[in-house]
C-alpha positions in Angstrom: 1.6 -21.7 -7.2 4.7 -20.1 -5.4 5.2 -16.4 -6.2 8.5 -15.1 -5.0 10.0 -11.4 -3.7 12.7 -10.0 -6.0 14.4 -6.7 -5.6 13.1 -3.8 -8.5 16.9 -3.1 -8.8 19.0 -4.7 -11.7 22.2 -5.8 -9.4 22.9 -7.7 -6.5 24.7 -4.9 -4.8 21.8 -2.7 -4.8 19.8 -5.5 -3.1 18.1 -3.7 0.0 16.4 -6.3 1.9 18.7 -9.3 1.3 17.1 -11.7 3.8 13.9 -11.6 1.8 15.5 -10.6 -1.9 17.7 -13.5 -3.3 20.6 -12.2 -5.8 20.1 -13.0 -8.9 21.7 -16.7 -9.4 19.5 -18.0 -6.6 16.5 -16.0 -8.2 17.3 -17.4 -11.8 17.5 -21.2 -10.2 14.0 -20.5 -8.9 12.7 -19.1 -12.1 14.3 -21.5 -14.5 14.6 -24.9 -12.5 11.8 -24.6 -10.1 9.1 -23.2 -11.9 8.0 -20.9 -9.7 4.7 -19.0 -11.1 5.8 -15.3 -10.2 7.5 -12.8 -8.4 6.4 -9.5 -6.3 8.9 -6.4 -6.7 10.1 -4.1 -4.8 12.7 -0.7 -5.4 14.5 0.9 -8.2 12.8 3.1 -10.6 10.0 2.5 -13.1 12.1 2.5 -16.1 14.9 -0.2 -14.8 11.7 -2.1 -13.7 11.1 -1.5 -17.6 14.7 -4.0 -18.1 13.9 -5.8 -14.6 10.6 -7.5 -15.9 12.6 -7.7 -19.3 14.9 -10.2 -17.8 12.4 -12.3 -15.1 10.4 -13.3 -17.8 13.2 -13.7 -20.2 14.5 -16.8 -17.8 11.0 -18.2 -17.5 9.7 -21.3 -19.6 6.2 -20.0 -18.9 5.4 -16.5 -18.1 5.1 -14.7 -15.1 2.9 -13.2 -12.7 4.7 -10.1 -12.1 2.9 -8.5 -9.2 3.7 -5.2 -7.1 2.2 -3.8 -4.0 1.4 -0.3 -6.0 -1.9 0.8 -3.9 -1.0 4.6 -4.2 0.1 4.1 -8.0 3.5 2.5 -9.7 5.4 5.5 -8.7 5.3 4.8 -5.2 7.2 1.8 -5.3 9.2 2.7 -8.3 10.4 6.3 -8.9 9.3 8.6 -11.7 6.1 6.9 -12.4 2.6 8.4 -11.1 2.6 8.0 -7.1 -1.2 9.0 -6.0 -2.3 10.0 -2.3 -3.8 7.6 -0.4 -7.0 5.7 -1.4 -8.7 7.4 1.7 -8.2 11.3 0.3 -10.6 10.1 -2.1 -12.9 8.7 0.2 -13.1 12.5 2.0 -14.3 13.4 -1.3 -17.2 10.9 -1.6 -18.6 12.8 1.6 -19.1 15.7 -0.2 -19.4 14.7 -4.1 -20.0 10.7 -4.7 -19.8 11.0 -8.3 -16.2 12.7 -8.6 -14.7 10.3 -6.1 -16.3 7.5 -8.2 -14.3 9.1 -10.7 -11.3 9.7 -9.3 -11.1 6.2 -8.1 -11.6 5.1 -11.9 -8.9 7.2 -13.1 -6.8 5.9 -10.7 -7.2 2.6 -11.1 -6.8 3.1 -14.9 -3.5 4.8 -14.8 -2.2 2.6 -12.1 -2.9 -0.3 -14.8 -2.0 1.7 -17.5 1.8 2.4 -15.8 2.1 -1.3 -14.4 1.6 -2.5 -18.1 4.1 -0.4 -19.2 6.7 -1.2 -17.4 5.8 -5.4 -17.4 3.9 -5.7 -14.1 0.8 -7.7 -14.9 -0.3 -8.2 -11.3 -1.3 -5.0 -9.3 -1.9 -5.9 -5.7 -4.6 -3.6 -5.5 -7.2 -2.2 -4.5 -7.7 -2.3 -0.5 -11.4 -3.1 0.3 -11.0 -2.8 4.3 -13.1 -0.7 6.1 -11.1 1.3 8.5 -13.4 2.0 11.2 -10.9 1.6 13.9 -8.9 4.8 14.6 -5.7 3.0 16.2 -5.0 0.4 13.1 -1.5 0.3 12.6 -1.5 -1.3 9.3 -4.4 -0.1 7.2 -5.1 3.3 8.4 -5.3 5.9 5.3 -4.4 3.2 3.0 -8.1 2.5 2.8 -10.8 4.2 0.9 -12.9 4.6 3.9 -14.7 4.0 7.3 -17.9 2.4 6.2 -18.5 -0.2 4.2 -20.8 1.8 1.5 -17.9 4.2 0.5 -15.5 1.6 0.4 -17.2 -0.9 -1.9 -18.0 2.0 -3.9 -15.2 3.4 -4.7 -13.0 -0.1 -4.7 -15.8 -1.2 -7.7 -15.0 2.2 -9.3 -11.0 1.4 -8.9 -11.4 -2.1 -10.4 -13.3 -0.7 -13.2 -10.4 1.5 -14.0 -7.8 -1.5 -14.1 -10.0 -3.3 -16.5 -9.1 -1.1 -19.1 -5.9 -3.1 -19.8 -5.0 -6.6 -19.2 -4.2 -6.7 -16.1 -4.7 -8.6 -12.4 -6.4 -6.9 -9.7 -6.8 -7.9 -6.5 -9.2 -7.2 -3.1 -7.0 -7.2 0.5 -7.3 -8.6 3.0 -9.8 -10.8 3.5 -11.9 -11.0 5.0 -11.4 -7.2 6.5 -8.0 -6.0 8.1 -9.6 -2.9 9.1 -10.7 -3.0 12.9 -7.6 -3.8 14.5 -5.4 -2.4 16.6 -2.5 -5.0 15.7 0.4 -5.3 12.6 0.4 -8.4 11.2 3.4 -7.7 9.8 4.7 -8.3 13.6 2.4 -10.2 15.6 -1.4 -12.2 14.8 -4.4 -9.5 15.2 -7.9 -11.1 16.6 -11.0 -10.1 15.3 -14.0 -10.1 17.6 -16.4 -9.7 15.9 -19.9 -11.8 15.5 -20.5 -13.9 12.3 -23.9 -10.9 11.8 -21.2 -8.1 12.4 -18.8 -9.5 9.7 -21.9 -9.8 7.4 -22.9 -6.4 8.0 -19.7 -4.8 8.5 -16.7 -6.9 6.9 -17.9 -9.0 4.0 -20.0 -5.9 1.8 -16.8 -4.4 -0.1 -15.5 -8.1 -0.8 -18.7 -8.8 -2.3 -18.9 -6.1 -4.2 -15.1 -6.4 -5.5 -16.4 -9.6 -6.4 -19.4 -8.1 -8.1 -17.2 -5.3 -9.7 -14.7 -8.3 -11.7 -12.1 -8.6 -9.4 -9.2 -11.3 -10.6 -7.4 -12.1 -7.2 -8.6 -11.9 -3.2 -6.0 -12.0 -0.5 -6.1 -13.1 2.7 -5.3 -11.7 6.0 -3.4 -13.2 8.6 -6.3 -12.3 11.0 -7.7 -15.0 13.9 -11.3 -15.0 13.9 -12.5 -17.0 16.7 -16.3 -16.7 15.9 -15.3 -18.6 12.2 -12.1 -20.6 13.5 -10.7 -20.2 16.6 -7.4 -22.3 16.0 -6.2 -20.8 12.5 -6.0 -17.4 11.0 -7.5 -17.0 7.7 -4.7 -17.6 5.8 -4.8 -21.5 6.9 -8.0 -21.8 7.5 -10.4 -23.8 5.4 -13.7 -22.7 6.5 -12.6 -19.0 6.0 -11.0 -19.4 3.1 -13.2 -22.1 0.9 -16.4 -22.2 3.3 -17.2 -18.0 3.5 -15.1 -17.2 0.1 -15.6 -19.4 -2.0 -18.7 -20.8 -1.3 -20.4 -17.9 0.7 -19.4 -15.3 -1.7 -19.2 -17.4 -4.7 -15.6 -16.2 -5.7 -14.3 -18.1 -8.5 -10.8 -16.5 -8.9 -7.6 -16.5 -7.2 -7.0 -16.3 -4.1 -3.3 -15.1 -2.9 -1.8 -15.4 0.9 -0.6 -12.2 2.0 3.1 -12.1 2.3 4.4 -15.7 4.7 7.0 -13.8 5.5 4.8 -11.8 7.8 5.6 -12.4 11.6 1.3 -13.2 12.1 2.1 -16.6 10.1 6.1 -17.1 10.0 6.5 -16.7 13.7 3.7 -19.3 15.1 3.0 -22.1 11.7 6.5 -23.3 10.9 8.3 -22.1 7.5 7.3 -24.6 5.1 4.1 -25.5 7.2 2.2 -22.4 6.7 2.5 -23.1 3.3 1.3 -26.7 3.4 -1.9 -25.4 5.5 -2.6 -22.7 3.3 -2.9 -25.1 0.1 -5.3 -27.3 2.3 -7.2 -23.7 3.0 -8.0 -23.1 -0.1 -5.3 -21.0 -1.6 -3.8 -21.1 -5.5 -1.0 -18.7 -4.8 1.5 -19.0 -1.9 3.2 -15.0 -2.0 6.6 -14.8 -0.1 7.1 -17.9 1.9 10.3 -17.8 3.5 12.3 -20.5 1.9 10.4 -21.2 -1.6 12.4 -24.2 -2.6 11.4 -25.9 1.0 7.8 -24.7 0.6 7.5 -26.7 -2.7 8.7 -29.8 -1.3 6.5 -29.6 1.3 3.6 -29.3 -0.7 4.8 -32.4 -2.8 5.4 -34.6 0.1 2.0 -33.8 1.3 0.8 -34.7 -2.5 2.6 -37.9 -2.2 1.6 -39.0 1.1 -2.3 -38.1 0.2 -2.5 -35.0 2.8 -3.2 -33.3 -0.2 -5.3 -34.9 -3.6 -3.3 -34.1 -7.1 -7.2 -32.7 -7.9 -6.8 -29.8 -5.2 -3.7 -28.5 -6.9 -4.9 -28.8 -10.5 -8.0 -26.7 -9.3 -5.5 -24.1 -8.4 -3.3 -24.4 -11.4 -6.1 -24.3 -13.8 -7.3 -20.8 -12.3 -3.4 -19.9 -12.7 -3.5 -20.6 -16.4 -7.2 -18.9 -16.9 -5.7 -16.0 -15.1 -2.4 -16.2 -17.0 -4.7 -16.4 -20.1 -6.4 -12.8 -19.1 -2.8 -10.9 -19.1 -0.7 -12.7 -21.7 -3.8 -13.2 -24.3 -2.7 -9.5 -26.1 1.2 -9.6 -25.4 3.3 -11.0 -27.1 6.4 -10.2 -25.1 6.6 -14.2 -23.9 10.1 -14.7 -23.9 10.9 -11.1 -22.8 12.7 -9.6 -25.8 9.9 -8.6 -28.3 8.7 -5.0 -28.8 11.0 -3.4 -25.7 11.9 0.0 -26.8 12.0 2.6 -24.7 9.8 4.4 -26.7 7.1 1.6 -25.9 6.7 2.7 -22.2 8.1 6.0 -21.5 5.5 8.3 -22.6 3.0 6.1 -20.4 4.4 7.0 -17.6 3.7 10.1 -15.2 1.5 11.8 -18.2 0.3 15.4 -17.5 -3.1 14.0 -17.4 -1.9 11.4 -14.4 -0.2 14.6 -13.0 -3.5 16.6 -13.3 -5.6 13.5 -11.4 -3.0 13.4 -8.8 -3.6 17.3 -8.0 -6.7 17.7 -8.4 -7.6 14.7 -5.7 -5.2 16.1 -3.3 -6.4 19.6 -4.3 -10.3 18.6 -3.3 -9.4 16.4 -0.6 -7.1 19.3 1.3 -8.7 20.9 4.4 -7.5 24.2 6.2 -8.4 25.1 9.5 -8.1 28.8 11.2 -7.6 32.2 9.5 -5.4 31.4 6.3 -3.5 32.9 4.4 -0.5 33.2 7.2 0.0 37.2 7.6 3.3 39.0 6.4 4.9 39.9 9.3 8.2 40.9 9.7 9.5 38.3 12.0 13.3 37.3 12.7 14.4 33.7 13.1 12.1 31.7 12.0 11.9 28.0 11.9 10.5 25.5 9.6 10.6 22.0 12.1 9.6 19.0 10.1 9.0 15.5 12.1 8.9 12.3 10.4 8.6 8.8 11.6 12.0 7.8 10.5 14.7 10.1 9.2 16.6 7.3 7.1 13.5 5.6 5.4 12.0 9.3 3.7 11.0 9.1 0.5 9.6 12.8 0.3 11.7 14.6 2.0 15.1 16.1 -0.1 16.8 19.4 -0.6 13.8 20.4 -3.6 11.3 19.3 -1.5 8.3 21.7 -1.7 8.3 21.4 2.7 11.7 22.6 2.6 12.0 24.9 -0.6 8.9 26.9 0.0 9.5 28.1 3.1 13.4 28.6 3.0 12.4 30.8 -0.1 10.4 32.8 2.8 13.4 33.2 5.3 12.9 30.5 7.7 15.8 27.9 8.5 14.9 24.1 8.4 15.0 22.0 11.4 14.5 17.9 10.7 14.0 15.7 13.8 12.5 12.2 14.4 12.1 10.1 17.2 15.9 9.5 17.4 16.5 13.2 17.4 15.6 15.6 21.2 14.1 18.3 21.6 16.1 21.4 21.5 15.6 25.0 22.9 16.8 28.4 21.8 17.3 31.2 24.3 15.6 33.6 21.9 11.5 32.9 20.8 11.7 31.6 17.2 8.1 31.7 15.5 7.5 27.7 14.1 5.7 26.5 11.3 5.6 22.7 12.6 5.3 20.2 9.8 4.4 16.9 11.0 4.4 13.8 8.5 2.9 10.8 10.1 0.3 8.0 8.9 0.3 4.3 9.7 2.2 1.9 7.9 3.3 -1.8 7.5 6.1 -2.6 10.2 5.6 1.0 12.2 3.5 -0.9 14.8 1.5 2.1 15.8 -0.6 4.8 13.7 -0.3 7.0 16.5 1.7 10.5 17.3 5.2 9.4 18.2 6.2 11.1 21.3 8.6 13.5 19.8 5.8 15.2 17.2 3.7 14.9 20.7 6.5 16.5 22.3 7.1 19.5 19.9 3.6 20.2 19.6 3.1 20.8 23.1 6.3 22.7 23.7 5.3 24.9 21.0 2.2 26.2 22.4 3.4 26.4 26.1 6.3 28.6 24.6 4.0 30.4 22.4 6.1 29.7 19.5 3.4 28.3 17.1 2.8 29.5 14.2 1.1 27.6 12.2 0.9 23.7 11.7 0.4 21.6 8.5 -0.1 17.4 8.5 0.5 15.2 6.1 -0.4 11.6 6.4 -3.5 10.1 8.9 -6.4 12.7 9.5 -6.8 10.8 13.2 -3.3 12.5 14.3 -4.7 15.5 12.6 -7.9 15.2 14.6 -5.8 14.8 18.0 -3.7 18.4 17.5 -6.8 20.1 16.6 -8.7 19.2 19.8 -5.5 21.2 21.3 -4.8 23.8 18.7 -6.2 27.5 19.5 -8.6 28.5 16.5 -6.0 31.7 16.0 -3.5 29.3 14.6 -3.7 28.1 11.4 -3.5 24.5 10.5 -3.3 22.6 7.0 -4.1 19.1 6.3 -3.4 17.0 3.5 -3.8 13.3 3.3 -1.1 12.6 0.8 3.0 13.3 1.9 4.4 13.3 -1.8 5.9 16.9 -3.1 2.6 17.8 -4.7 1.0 17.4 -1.4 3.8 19.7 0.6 2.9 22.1 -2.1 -0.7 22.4 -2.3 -0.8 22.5 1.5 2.4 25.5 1.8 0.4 27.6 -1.6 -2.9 27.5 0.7 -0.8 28.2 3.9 0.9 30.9 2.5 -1.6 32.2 0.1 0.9 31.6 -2.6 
């Protein structure tokens, strides 16, 4: 019942978030003496997650749930592999052609299971099912499909159908909707508002139709919802979790915490507490408590002292087998040795066909504003000035990059700032193609402009030095320069930030 974080990386010196990542002895001892049921990865690339998986399961007496957090595709957690833009670039699609985002969100779901497979994750945490329908969410933002419940469940039904190509877990977030709030759960404990009818109407409809659609595994939000409990967040709570869930929706799988770690639960509930109250709630799979070996014997004291019945935990263990059953029925890779070749997983990886999806949703989803292409003029020092959240934690963003290449190869010198780096000024006017890359994100705490992109932006056009602007990441910072940008200046938006993003946006730019 206790699913554990390990680092994607084969050695302990590579470890990147040790306070949550144990090294290896500590992870073994959990694995091999503890018994714990899984473990959710994170870093390296997808062929040493290839090995990685290898040698989790090869320490396990029974095989593992081996889960990852791969919403945009395997690749963007682990290099190499098939990263996809965010689920909401296909929602924009669904506006104008229902059918081919259907499809896209198939395709996607397929290859995402298809790669996972491949490389030994069983358990993709995925898809999203909240509707985003509140601008200013930190958290979910353009990781969702959409901003009404009928697109969402859609296309989240189409995604599911895609993973159940292969054996694999899927799984609905966050229940019961992370998606109207303003708050990072990651850092503090959102409230939601909102009316038992509103929930209903609002809420509940992609769950249900996740539900409706196969889904293996449900997770819950660390959300208070005062009109269902007004002392515990859904995590803990036992009339969310087993009174609207399992009995109001009928759901008969798993259900999975979101990550304990998360400040919402770890910083109000009491380390091994949380976990305690989340059994009682309802839940078969504890992800990420802080301290796993303390977790477990709090659960077994409560067994022992009758807080919990020995029934309630062999409901949860039995769903654990059926599931386990599901994704280990066709392998036989059980003791993590048979079959590995890398001839097994490499050509499933990043296929051109995956390659081809992954273009052709960020080709249909792109949207250009203004007169494009830019003209040929013969300007003199001109500046390419990219702004990012956060210089050191870039992932898309090197030397090759299409954001840098493209226009270097077009005489302009590169400029890279964040919110650490000020604004600078040049005595002579230098013509600026700003490139903002900005969405929300777990731990950022806002899904806002930071004040530096605000900054620039607003220089830029005082100065007259605009060019032309191209954004990459959430269309409501998009929708904020545009209600300042003069219609003479073009501007390119893309939902996705990943290289084929940079480039289809530049080629349009640039008429390339």
């Amino acid at each position: 019942m206790v699913v554990v974080r390990a680092s994607g990386y084969l050695f302990d010196h590579q470890i990147k978030y040790p306070q949550w990542e144990p090294p290896a002895a500590k992870l073994q001892h959990f694995i091999s003496n503890l018994g714990v049921g899984g473990v959710i990865l994170l870093g390296g690339s997808a062929a040493e997650l290839a090995l990685r998986s290898q040698q989790l399961q090869s320490w396990a007496k029974i095989p593992l749930l081996v889960a990852a957090d791969i919403e945009e595709g395997v690749g963007q957690r682990f290099s190499a592999a098939t990263w996809f833009p965010p689920l909401m670039a296909i929602g924009a699609i669904a506006e104008k052609d229902p059918n081919l985002a259907q499809h896209y969100a198939e395709e996607m779901g397929a290859i995402t299971a298809q790669e996972a497979l491949a490389i030994g994750i069983n358990w993709v945490l995925a898809p999203i099912v909240d509707v985003n329908n509140n601008p200013d969410n930190p958290v979910i933002n353009i990781r969702a499909f959409g901003e009404t419940p009928a697109v969402v469940s859609q296309l989240a039904s189409a995604y599911i159908k895609g993973t159940q190509r292969y054996p694999v877990l899927s799984t609905a977030k966050h229940f019961p909707g992370h998606g109207d709030t303003a708050v990072d759960s990651h850092l503090e404990l959102p409230v939601i508002p909102h009316s038992p009818a509103r929930l209903a109407e609002v809420e509940l409809p992609p769950f249900a139709a996740a539900i409706a659609a196969g889904v293996d595994t449900v997770m819950s939000a660390h959300l208070l919802i005062p009109s269902w409990d007004n002392k515990l967040p859904a995590t803990l709570s036992p009339s969310i979790l087993t009174g609207q869930l399992r009995q109001n929706l009928g759901f008969a799988g798993l259900i999975v915490t979101d990550a304990l770690v998360m400040g919402a639960i770890a910083n109000d509930y009491g380390v091994n507490e949380a976990s305690v109250l989340a059994v009682e709630a309802g839940v078969d799979i504890l992800l990420m408590p802080l301290d796993p070996e303390g977790a477990i014997a709090a659960i077994c004291d409560a067994v022992n002292s009758g807080r919990i019945s020995p029934e309630r935990i062999r409901a949860s263990v039995e769903r654990i087998w059926q599931a386990k059953s599901k994704v280990f029925s066709s392998q036989t890779q059980t003791d993590g040795n048979e079959n590995f070749s890398p001839a097994n997983f490499l050509h499933q990886l990043a296929s051109p066909a995956a390659l081809t999806t992954v273009n052709a949703i960020l080709r249909d989803s792109c949207q250009v504003f203004g007169s494009v292409p830019l003209p040929k003029e013969n300007l003199i020092n001109l500046r390419n000035l990219i702004v990012v959240d956060n210089l050191l934690d870039c992932k898309f963003l090197d030397r090759q990059a299409p954001a840098i290449a493209i226009p270097q190869g077009r005489g302009y010198t590169t400029q890279l700032c964040d919110g650490h780096t000020p604004i600078s000024t040049s005595d002579r006017p230098q013509p600026t193609l700003l490139q903002v890359f900005m969405r929300g994100n777990p731990f950022r705490g806002s899904a806002g402009l930071t004040e530096i992109a605000e900054d620039w932006f607003n220089n830029l056009l005082k100065t007259g030095e605009l060019q032309a602007l191209v954004v990459y990441g959430s269309p409501y910072i998009k929708n904020k320069f545009l209600q300042y940008l003069p219609p003479d200046i073009p501007c390119v938006y893309s939902f996705g930030q990943i290289s084929a993003a940079q480039a289809i946006s530049l080629e349009a730019l640039f008429g390339i």
